[in-house]
C-alpha positions, 0 to 999 in steps of 0.5 A: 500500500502506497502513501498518499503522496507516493500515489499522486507522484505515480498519477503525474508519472502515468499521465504524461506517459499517457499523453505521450501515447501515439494511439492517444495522440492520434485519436485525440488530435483536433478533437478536443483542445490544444492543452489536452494534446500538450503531451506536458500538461498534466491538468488537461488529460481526461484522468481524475484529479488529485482530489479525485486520487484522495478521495478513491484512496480513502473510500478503498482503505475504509471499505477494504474490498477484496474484488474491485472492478473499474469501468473506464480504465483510459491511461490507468490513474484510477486503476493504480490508486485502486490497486496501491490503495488496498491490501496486497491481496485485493484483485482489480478487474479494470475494462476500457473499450481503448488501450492507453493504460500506462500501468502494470501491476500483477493485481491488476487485470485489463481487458480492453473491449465494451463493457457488456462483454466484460460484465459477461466475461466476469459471471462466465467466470463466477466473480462478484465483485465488492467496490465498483469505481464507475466511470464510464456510461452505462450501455444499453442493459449494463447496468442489470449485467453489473448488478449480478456481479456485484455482492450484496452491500458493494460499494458503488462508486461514480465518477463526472457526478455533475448535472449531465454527467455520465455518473449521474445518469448512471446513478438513475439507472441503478434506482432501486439498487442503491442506497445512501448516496454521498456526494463528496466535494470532487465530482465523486459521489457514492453509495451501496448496493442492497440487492441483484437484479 
């Protein structure tokens, strides 16, 4: 497990090697602005912020999850807090539909493709799943697919938690599902998972 610091300095580490990506330049040229294609601006990348790295680190150390999945892997900041903020123990099953992930670890398992297929992939394999770090948007039916996966009081957890954020939509497609829902004061909210679909 990883200080907080020791995190942040990673985060700063794997976003310029992000940015510096050929697949992430290409994809991302024109599209989007001059300071997200400066391969040196660490502020403009599309990862979470620093204080979206705290606040994950924390909700992982007060949870202690044995099975945490993340949907929306992009350059692997998220991924990397998830993993260096738990035990050594605790096996992170991340899927992004691109491959720009930057970080490794032996705890870590990638899978690039769309997320239906990954939720599939995971009960073909009989894993359940106890914290959920969300931020990607929920396709078609995917949200009942996640529900099967996920043990009784998981740990869900959304990020882009704003109005019209993708966090908040996906929020509304879990009504019913989840309970206590905390917003923090980064664009992360969170709650629990009280059943299956």
């Amino acid at each position: 497990m990883l200080s907080l610091d020791e995190i942040l300095k990673l985060r700063k580490e794997i976003i310029l090697k992000g940015k510096r990506c050929s697949g992430f330049l290409k994809r991302a040229k024109g599209r989007i602005g001059p300071k997200y294609n400066d391969p040196n601006d660490i502020s403009h990348s599309g990862s979470i912020s620093s204080r979206d790295c705290e606040i994950l680190y924390e909700l992982v150390k007060k949870n202690n999850p044995k099975r945490i999945l993340e949907i929306g892997t992009w350059f692997g900041v998220s991924a990397m807090v998830l993993d260096k903020s738990s035990s050594d123990e605790t096996m992170v099953y991340t899927c992004d539909k691109h491959d720009f992930c930057q970080y490794e670890s032996p705890t870590v398992k990638r899978f690039t493709g769309r997320s239906t297929l990954f939720y599939k992939v995971m009960k073909k394999k009989g894993l359940e799943f106890d914290f959920v770090f969300m931020d990607g948007r929920f396709l078609d039916d995917d949200q009942n697919l996640l529900l099967k996966i996920l043990c009784k009081n998981a740990v869900y957890v959304t990020h882009d938690y704003e109005p019209g954020g993708k966090g908040k939509r996906n929020i509304e497609k879990l009504k019913g599902y989840i309970h206590d829902i905390k917003k923090t004061d980064s664009c992360i909210a969170y709650g629990g998972i009280c059943g299956k679909a």
